[in-house]
C-alpha positions in Angstrom: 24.4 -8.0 1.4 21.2 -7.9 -0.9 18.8 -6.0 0.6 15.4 -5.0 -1.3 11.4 -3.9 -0.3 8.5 -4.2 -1.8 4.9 -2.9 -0.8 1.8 -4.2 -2.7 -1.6 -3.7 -2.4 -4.2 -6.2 -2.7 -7.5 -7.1 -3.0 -7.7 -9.3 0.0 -8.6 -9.6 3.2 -5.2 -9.2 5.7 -5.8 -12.5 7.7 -6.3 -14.4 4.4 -2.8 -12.9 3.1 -0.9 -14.4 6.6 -2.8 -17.7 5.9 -1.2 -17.8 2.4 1.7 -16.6 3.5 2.2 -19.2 6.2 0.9 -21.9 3.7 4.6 -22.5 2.9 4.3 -25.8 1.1 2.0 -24.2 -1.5 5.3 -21.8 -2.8 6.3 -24.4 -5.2 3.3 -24.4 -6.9 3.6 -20.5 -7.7 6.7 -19.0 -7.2 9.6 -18.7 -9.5 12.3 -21.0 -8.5 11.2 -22.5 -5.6 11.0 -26.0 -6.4 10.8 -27.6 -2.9 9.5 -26.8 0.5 8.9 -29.1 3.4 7.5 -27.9 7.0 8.7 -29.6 9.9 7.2 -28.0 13.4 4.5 -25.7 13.5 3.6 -24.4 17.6 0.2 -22.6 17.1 0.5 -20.5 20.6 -1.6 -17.9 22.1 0.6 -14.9 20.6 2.4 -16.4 18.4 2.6 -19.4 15.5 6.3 -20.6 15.0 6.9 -22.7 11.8 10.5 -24.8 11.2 10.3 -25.1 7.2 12.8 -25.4 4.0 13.0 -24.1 0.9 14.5 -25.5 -1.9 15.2 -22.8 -4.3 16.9 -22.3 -7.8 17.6 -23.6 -11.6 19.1 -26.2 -12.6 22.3 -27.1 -11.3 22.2 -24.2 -9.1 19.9 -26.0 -6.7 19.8 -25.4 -2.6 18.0 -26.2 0.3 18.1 -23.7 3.1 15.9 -24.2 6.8 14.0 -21.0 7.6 12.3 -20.4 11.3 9.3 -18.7 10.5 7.3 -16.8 13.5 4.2 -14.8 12.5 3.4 -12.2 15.8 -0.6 -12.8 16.0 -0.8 -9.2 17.6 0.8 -6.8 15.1 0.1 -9.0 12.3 3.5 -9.4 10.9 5.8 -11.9 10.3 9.6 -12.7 10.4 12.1 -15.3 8.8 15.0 -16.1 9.9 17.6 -19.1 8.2 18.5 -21.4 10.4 20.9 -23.9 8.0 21.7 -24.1 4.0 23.7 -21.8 1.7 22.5 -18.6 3.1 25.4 -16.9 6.0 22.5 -14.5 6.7 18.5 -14.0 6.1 16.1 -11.7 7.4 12.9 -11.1 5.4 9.7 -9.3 7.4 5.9 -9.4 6.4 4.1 -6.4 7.4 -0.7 -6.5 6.8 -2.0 -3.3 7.0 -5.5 -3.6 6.6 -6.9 -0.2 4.9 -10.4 -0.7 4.0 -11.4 -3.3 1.4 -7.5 -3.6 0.6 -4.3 -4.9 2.4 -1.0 -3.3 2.0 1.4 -5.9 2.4 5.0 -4.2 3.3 8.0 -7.3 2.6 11.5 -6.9 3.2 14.2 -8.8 3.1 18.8 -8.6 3.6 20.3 -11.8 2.8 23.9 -13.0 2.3 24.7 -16.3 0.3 27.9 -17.6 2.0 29.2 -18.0 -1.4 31.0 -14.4 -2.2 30.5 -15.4 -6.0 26.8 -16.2 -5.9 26.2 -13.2 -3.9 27.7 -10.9 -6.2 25.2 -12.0 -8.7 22.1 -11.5 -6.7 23.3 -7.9 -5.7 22.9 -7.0 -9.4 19.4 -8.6 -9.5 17.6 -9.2 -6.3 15.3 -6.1 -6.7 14.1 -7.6 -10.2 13.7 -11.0 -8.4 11.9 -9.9 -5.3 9.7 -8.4 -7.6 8.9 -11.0 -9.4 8.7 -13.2 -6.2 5.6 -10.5 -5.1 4.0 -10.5 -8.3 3.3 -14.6 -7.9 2.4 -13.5 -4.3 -0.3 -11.0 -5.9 -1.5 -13.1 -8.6 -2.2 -16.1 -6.5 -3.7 -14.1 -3.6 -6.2 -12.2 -6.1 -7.3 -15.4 -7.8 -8.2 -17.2 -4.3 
């Protein structure tokens, strides 16, 4: 299965970066391949705000939908995906804020397995380079807002 990490810091306040983070149907507008996304349920509880939400991802014709369930944990300030339907057999991706004085390390990791054998053989050889990518657009747009 892919598995990569990324730490970045920014320039940002840490309960700005979960805002932005959570604003899921703002990715098309800055991320590479993500041409779609569509929330369905958010619960705003006491400990915890729980978010039903798809991405569509990809490039011409290799274009999917898969339905994440989102839960961002209000007391240790992180957040976890899970899929829930689509093209992916497994996804786990975690958000980590750390604030550290006027800067937030942001800690994201993610293991997936695309239940196509094929595809996923491609994304082992360049998930790293995407994630990367994928946290730059992250960067960018948190810096310049």
């Amino acid at each position: 299965m892919p598995q990569a990490s990324v730490t970045r810091h920014i320039k940002r306040d840490k309960q700005k970066l979960i805002d932005f983070v959570l604003d899921i149907e703002k990715y098309p507008e800055f991320i590479p391949f993500c041409i779609d996304s569509k929330i369905y349920e958010i619960k705003d509880e006491v400990n915890e705000i729980k978010i039903i939400a798809d991405l569509t991802i990809g490039k011409r014709p290799f274009v999917d939908t898969y339905k994440s369930d989102v839960r961002y944990d209000k007391k240790n300030d992180s957040i976890h995906v899970t899929n829930i339907d689509g093209p992916l057999k497994h996804l786990e991706n975690n958000w980590k804020f750390i604030q550290k004085d006027k800067l937030t390390e942001v800690q994201f990791d993610v293991d997936f397995e695309i239940k196509n054998k094929f595809l996923n053989l491609i994304m082992e050889k360049s998930f790293q380079f995407g994630l990367n990518k994928i946290a730059d657009a992250f960067q960018n747009r948190a810096e310049k807002y």
